[in-house]
Biopython code that builds the backbone (N, CA, C, O; Angstrom):
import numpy as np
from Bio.PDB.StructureBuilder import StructureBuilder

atoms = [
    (1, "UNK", "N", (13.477, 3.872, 8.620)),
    (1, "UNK", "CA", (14.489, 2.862, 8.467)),
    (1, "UNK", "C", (14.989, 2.812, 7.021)),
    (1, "UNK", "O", (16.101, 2.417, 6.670)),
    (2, "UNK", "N", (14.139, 3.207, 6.335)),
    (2, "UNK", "CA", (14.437, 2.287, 4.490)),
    (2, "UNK", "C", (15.071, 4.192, 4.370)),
    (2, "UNK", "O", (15.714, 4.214, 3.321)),
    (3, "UNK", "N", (15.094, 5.102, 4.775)),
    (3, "UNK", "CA", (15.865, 6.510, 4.928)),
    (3, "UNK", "C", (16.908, 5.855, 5.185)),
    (3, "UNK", "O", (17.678, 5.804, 4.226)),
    (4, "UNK", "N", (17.246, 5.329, 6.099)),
    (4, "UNK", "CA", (18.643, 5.137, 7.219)),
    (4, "UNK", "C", (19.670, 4.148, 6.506)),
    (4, "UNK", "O", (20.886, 4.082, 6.688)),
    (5, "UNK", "N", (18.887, 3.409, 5.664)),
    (5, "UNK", "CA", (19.555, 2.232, 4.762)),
    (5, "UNK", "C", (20.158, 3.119, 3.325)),
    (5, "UNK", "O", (21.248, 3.276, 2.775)),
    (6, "UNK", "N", (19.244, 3.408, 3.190)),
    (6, "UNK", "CA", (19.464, 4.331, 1.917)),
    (6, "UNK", "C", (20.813, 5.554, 2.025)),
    (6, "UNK", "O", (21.381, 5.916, 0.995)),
    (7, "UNK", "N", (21.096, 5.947, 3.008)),
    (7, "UNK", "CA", (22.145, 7.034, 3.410)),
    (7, "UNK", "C", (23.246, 6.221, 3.932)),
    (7, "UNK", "O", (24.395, 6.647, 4.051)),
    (8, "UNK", "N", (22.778, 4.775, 4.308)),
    (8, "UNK", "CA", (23.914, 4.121, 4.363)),
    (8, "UNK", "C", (24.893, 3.624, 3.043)),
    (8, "UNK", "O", (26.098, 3.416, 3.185)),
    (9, "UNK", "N", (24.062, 3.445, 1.538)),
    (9, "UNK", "CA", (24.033, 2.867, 1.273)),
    (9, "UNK", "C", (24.801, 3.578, -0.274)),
    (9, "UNK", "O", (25.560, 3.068, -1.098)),
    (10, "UNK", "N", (24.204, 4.927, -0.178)),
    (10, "UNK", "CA", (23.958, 5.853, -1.364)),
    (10, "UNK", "C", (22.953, 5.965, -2.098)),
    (10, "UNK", "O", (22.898, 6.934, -2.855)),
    (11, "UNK", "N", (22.208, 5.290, -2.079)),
    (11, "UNK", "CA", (20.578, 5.158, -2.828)),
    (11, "UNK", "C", (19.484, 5.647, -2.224)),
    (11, "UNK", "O", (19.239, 5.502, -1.026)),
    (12, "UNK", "N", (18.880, 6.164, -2.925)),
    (12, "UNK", "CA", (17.460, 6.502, -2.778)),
    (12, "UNK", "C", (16.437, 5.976, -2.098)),
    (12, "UNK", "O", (15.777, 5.517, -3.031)),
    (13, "UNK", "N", (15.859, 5.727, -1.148)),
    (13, "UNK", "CA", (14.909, 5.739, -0.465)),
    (13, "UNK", "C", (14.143, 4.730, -1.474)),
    (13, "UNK", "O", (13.828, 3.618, -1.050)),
    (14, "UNK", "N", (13.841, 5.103, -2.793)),
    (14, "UNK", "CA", (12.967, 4.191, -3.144)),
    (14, "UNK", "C", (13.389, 2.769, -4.117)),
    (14, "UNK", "O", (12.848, 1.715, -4.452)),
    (15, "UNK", "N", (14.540, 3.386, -4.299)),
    (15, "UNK", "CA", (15.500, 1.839, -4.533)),
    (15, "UNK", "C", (15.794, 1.028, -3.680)),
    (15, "UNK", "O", (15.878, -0.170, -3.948)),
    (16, "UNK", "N", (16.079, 1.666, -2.101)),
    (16, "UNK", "CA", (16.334, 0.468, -1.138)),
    (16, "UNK", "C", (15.277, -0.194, -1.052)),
    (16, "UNK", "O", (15.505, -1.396, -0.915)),
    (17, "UNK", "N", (13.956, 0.140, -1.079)),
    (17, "UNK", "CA", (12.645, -0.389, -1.123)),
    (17, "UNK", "C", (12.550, -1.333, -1.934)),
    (17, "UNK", "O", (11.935, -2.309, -1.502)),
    (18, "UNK", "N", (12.966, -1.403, -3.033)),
    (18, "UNK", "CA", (12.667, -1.672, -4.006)),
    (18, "UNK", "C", (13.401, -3.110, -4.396)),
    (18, "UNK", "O", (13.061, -4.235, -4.763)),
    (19, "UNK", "N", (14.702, -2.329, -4.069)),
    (19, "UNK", "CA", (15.769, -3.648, -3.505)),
    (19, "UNK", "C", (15.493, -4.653, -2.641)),
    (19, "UNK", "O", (15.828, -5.825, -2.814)),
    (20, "UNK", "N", (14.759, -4.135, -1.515)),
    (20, "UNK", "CA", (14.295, -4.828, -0.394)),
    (20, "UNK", "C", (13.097, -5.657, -0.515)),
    (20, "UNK", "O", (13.011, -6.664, 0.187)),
    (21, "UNK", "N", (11.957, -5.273, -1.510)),
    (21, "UNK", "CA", (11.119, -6.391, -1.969)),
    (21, "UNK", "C", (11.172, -7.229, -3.070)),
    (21, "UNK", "O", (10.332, -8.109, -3.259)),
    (22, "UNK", "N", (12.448, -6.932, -4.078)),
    (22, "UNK", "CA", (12.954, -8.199, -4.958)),
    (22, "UNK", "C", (13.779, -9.066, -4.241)),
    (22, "UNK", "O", (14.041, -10.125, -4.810)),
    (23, "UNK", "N", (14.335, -8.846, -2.939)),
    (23, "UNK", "CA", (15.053, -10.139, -2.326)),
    (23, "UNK", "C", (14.018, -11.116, -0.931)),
    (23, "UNK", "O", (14.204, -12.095, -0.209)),
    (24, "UNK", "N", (12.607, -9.813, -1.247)),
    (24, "UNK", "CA", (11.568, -11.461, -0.248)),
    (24, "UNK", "C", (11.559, -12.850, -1.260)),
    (24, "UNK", "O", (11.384, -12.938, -2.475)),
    (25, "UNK", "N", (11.706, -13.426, -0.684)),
    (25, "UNK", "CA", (11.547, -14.778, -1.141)),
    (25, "UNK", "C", (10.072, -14.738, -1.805)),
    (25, "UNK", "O", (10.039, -14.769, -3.036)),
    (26, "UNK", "N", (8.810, -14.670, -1.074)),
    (26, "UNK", "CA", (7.592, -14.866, -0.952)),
    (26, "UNK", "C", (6.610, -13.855, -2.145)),
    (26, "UNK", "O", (5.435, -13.974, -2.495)),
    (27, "UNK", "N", (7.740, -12.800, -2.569)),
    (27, "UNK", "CA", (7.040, -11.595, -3.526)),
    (27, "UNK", "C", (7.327, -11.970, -4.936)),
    (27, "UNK", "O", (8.504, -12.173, -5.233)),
    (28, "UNK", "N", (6.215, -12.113, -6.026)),
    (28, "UNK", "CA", (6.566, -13.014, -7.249)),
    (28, "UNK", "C", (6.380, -11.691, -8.390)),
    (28, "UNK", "O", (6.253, -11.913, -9.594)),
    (29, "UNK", "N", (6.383, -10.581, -7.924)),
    (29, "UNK", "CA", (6.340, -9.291, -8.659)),
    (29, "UNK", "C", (6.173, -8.302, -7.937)),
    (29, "UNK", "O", (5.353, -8.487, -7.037)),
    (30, "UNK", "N", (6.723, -7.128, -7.988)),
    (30, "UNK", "CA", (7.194, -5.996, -8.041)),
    (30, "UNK", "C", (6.431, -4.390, -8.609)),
    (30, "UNK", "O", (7.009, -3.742, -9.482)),
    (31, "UNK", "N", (5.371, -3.989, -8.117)),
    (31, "UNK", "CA", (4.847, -3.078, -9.110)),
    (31, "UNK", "C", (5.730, -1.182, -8.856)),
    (31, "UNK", "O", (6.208, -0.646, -7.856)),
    (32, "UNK", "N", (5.609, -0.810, -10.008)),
    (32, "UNK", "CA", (5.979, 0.269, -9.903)),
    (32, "UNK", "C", (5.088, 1.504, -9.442)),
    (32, "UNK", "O", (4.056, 1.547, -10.113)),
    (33, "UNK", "N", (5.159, 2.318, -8.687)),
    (33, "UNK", "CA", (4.570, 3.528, -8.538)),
    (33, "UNK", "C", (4.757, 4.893, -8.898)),
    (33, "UNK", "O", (4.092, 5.706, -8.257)),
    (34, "UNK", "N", (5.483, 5.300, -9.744)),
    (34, "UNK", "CA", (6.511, 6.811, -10.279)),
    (34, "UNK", "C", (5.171, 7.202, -10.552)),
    (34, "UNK", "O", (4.241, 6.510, -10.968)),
    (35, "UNK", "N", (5.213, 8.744, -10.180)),
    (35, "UNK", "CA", (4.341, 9.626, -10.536)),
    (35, "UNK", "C", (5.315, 10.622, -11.642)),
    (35, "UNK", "O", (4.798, 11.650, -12.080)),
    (36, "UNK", "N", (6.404, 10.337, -11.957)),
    (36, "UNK", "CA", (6.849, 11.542, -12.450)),
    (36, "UNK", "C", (8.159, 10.766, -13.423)),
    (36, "UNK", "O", (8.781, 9.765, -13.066)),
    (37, "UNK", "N", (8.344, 11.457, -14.595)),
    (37, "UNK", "CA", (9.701, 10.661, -15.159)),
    (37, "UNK", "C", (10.831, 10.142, -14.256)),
    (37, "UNK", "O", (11.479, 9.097, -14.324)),
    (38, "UNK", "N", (10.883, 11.178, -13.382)),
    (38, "UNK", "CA", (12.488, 11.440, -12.805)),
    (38, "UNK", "C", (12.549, 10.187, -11.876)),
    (38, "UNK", "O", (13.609, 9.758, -11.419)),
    (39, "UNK", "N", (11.359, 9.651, -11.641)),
    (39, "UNK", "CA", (10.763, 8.475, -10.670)),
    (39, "UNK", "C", (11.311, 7.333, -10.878)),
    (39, "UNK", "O", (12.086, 6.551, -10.328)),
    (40, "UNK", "N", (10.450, 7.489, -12.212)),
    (40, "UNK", "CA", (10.695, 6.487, -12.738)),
    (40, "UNK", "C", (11.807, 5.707, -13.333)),
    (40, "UNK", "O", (12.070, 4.519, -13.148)),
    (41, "UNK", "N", (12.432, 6.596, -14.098)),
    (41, "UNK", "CA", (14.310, 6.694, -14.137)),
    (41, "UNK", "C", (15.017, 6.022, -12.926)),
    (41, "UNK", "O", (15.856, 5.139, -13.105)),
    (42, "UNK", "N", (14.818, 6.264, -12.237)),
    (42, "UNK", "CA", (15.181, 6.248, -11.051)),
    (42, "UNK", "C", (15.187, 4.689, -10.686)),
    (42, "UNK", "O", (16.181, 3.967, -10.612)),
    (43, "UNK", "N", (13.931, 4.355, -10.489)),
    (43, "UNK", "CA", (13.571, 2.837, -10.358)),
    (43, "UNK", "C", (14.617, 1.864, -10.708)),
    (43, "UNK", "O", (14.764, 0.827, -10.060)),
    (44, "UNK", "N", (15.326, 2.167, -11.695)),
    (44, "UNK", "CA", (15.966, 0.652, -12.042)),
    (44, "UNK", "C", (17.265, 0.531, -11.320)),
    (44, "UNK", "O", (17.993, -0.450, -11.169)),
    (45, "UNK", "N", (17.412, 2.063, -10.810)),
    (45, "UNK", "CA", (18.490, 1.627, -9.674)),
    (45, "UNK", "C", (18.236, 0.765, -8.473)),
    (45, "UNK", "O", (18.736, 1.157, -7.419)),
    (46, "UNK", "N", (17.734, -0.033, -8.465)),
    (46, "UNK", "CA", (17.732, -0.866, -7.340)),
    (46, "UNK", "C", (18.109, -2.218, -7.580)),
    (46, "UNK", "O", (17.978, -3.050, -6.682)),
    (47, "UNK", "N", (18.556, -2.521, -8.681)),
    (47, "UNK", "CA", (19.285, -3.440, -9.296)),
    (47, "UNK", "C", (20.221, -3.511, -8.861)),
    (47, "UNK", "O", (20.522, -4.690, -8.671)),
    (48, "UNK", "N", (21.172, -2.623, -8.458)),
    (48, "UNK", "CA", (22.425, -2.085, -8.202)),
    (48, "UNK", "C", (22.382, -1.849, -6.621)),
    (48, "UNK", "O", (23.366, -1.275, -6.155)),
    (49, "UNK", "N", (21.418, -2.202, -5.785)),
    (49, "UNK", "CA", (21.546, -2.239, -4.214)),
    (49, "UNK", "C", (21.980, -3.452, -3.692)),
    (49, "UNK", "O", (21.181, -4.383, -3.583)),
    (50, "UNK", "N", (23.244, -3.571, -3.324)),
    (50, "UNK", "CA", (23.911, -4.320, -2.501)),
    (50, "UNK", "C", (23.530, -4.537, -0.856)),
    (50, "UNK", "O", (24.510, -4.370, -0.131)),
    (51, "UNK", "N", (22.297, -4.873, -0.166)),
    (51, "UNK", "CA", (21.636, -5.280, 1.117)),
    (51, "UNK", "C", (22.553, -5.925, 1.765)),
    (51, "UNK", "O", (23.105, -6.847, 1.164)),
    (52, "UNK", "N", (22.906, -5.663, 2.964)),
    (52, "UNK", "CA", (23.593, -6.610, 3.857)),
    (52, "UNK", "C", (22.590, -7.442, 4.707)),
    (52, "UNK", "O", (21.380, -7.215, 4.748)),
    (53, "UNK", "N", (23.281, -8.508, 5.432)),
    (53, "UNK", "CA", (22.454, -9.135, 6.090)),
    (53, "UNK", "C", (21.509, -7.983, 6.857)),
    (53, "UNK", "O", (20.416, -7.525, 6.523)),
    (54, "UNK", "N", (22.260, -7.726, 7.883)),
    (54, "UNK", "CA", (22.220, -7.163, 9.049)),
    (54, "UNK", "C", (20.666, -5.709, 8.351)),
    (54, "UNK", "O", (19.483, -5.702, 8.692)),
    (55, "UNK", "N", (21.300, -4.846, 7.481)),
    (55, "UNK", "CA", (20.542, -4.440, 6.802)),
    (55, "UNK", "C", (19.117, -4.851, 6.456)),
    (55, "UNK", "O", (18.108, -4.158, 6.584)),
    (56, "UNK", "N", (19.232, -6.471, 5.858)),
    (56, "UNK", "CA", (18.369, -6.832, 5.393)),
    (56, "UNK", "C", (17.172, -6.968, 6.895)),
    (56, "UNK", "O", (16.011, -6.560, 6.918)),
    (57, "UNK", "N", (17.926, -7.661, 8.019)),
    (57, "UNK", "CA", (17.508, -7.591, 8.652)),
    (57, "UNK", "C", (16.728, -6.579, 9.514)),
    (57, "UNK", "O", (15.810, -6.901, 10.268)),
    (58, "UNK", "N", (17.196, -5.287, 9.324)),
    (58, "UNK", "CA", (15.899, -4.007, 9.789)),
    (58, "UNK", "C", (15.407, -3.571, 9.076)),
    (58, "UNK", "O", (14.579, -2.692, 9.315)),
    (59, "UNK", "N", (15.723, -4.033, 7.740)),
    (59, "UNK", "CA", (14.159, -3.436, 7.032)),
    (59, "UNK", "C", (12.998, -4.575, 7.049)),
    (59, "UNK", "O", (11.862, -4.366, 6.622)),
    (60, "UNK", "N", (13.448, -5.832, 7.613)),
    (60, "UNK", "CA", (12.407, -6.958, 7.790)),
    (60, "UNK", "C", (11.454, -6.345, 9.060)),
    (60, "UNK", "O", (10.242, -6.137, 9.087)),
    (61, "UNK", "N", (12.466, -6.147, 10.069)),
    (61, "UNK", "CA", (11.799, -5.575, 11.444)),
    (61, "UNK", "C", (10.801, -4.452, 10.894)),
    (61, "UNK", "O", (9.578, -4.548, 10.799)),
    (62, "UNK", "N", (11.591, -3.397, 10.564)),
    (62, "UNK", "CA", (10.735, -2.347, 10.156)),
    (62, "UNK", "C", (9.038, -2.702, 9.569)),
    (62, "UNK", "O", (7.996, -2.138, 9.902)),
    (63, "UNK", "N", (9.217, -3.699, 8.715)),
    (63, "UNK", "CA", (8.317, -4.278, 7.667)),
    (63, "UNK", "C", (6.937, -5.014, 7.996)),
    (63, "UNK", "O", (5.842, -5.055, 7.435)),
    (64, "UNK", "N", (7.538, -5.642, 9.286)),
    (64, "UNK", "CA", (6.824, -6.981, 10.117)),
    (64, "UNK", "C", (5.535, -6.389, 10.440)),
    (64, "UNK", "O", (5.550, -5.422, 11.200)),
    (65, "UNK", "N", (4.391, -6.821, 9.977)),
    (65, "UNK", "CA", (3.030, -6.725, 10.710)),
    (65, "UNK", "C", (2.197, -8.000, 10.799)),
    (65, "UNK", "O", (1.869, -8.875, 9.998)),
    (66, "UNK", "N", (1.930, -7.691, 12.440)),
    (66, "UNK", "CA", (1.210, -9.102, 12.685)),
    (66, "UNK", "C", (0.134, -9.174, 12.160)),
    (66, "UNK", "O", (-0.642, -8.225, 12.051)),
    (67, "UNK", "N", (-0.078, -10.396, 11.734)),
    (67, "UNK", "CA", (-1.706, -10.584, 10.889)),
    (67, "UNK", "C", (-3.032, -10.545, 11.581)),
    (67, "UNK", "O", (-4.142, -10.273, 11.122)),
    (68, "UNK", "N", (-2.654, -10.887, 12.823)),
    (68, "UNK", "CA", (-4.071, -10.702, 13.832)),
    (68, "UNK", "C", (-4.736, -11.929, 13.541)),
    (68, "UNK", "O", (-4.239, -12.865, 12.913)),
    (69, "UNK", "N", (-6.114, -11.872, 14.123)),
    (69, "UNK", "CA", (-6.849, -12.917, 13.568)),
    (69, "UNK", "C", (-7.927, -12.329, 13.256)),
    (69, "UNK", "O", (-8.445, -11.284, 13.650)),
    (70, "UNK", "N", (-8.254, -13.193, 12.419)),
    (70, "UNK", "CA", (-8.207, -14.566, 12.400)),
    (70, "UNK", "C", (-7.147, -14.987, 11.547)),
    (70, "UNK", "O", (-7.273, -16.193, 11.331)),
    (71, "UNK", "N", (-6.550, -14.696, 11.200)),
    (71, "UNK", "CA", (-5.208, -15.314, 10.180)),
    (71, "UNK", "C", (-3.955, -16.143, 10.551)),
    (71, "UNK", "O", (-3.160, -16.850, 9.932)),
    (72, "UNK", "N", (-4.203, -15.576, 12.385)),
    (72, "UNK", "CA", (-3.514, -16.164, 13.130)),
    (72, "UNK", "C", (-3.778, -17.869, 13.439)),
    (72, "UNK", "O", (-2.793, -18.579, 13.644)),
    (73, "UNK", "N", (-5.087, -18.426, 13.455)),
    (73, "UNK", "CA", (-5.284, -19.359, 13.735)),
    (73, "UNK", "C", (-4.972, -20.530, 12.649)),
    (73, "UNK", "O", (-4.951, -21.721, 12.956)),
    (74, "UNK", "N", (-4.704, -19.971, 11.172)),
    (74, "UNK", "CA", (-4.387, -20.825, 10.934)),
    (74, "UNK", "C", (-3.076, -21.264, 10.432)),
    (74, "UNK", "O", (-2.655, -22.140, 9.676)),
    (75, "UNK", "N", (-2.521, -20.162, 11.265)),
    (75, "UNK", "CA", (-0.972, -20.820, 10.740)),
    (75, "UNK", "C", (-0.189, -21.044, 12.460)),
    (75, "UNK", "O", (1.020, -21.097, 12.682)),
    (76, "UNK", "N", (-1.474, -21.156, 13.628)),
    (76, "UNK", "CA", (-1.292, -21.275, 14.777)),
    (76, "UNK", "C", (-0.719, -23.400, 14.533)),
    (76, "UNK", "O", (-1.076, -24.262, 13.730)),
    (77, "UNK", "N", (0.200, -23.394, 15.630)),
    (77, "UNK", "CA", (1.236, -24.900, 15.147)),
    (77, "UNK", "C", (0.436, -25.795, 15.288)),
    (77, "UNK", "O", (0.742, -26.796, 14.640)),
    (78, "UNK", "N", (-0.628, -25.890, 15.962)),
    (78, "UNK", "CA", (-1.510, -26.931, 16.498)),
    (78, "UNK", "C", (-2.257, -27.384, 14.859)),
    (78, "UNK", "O", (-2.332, -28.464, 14.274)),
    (79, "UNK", "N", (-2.735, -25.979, 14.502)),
    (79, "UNK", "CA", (-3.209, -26.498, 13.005)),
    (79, "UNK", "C", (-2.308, -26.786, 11.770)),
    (79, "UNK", "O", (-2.670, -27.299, 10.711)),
    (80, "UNK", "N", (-1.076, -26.360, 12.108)),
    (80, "UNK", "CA", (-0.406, -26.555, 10.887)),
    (80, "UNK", "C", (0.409, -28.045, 11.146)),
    (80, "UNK", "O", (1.191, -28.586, 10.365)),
    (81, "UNK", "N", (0.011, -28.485, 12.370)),
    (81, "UNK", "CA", (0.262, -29.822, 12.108)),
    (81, "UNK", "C", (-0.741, -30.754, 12.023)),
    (81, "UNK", "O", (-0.521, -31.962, 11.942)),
    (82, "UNK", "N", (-2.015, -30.171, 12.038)),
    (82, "UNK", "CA", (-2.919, -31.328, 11.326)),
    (82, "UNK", "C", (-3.260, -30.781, 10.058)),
    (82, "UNK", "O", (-3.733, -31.644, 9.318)),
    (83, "UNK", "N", (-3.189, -29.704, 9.573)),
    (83, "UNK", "CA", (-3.621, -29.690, 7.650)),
    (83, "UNK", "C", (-2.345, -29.724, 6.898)),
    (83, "UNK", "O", (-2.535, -29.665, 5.683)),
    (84, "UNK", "N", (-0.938, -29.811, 7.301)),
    (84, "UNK", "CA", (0.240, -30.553, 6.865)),
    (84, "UNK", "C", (0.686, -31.530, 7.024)),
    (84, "UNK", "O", (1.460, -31.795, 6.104)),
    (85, "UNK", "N", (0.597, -32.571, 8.025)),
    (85, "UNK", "CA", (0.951, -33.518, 8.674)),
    (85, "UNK", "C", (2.476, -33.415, 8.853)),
    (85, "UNK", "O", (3.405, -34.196, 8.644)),
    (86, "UNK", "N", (2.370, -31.991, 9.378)),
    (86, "UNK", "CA", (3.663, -31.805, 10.206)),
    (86, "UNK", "C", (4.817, -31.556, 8.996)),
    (86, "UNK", "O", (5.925, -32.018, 9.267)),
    (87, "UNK", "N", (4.707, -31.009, 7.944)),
    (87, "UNK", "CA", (5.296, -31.020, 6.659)),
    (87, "UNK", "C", (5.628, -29.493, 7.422)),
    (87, "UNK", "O", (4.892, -28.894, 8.207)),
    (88, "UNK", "N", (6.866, -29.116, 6.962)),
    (88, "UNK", "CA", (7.974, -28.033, 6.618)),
    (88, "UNK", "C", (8.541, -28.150, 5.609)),
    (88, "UNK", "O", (9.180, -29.072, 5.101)),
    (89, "UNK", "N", (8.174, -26.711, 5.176)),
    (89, "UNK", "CA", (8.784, -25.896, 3.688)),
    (89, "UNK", "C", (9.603, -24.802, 3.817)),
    (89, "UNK", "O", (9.070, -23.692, 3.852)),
    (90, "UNK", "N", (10.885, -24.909, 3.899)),
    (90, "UNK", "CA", (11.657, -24.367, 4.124)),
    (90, "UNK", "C", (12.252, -22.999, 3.100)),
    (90, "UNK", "O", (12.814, -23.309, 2.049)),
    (91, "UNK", "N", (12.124, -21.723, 3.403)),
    (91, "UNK", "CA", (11.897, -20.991, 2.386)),
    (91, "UNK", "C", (13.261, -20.832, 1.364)),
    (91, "UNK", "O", (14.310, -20.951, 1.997)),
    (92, "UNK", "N", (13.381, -20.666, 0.382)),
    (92, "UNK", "CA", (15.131, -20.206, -0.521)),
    (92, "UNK", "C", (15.960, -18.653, 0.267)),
    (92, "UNK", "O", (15.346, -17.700, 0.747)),
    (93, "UNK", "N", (17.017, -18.765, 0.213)),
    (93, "UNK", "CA", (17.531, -17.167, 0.676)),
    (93, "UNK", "C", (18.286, -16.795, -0.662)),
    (93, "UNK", "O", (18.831, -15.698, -0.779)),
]
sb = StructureBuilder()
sb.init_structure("model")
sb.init_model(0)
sb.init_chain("A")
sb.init_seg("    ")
for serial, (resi, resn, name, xyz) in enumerate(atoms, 1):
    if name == "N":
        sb.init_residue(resn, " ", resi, " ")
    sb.init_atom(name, np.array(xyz, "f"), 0.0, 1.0, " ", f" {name:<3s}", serial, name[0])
structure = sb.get_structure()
């Protein structure tokens, strides 16, 4: 998928990536991985990736892994309305 975005897009494979985890809401840093100058160079093009919704939206799909449990239980609604008291936090876009 993050291929398919990237050829949509003109960018590199690892800029759409890259692009795609500075606009989660939930990610408060970003690490780099370049094994090689040319990599690394490279990297700051993702500054310059323009994501569409729709876009944004299959690299979320692509992305999505269920947590399983036990991780499931506690963000299962029954509990998140007794250790919130029913409180919603609505995320920024």
């Amino acid at each position: 998928m993050v291929r398919q975005v990237a050829g949509e897009l003109g960018h590199t494979p690892a800029q759409v990536a890259l692009a795609w985890t500075l606009r989660k809401p939930g990610v408060t840093s970003t690490l780099l991985g370049a094994r090689t100058p040319a990599q690394l160079e490279d990297n700051p093009g993702a500054l310059t990736v323009e994501l569409t919704d729709a876009q944004l939206a299959r690299l979320d799909a692509a992305g999505a892994i269920a947590p399983g449990q036990p991780h499931e239980l506690p963000a299962s609604e029954p509990i998140r309305r007794v250790t919130t008291g029913d409180l919603r936090i609505e995320t920024r876009r």
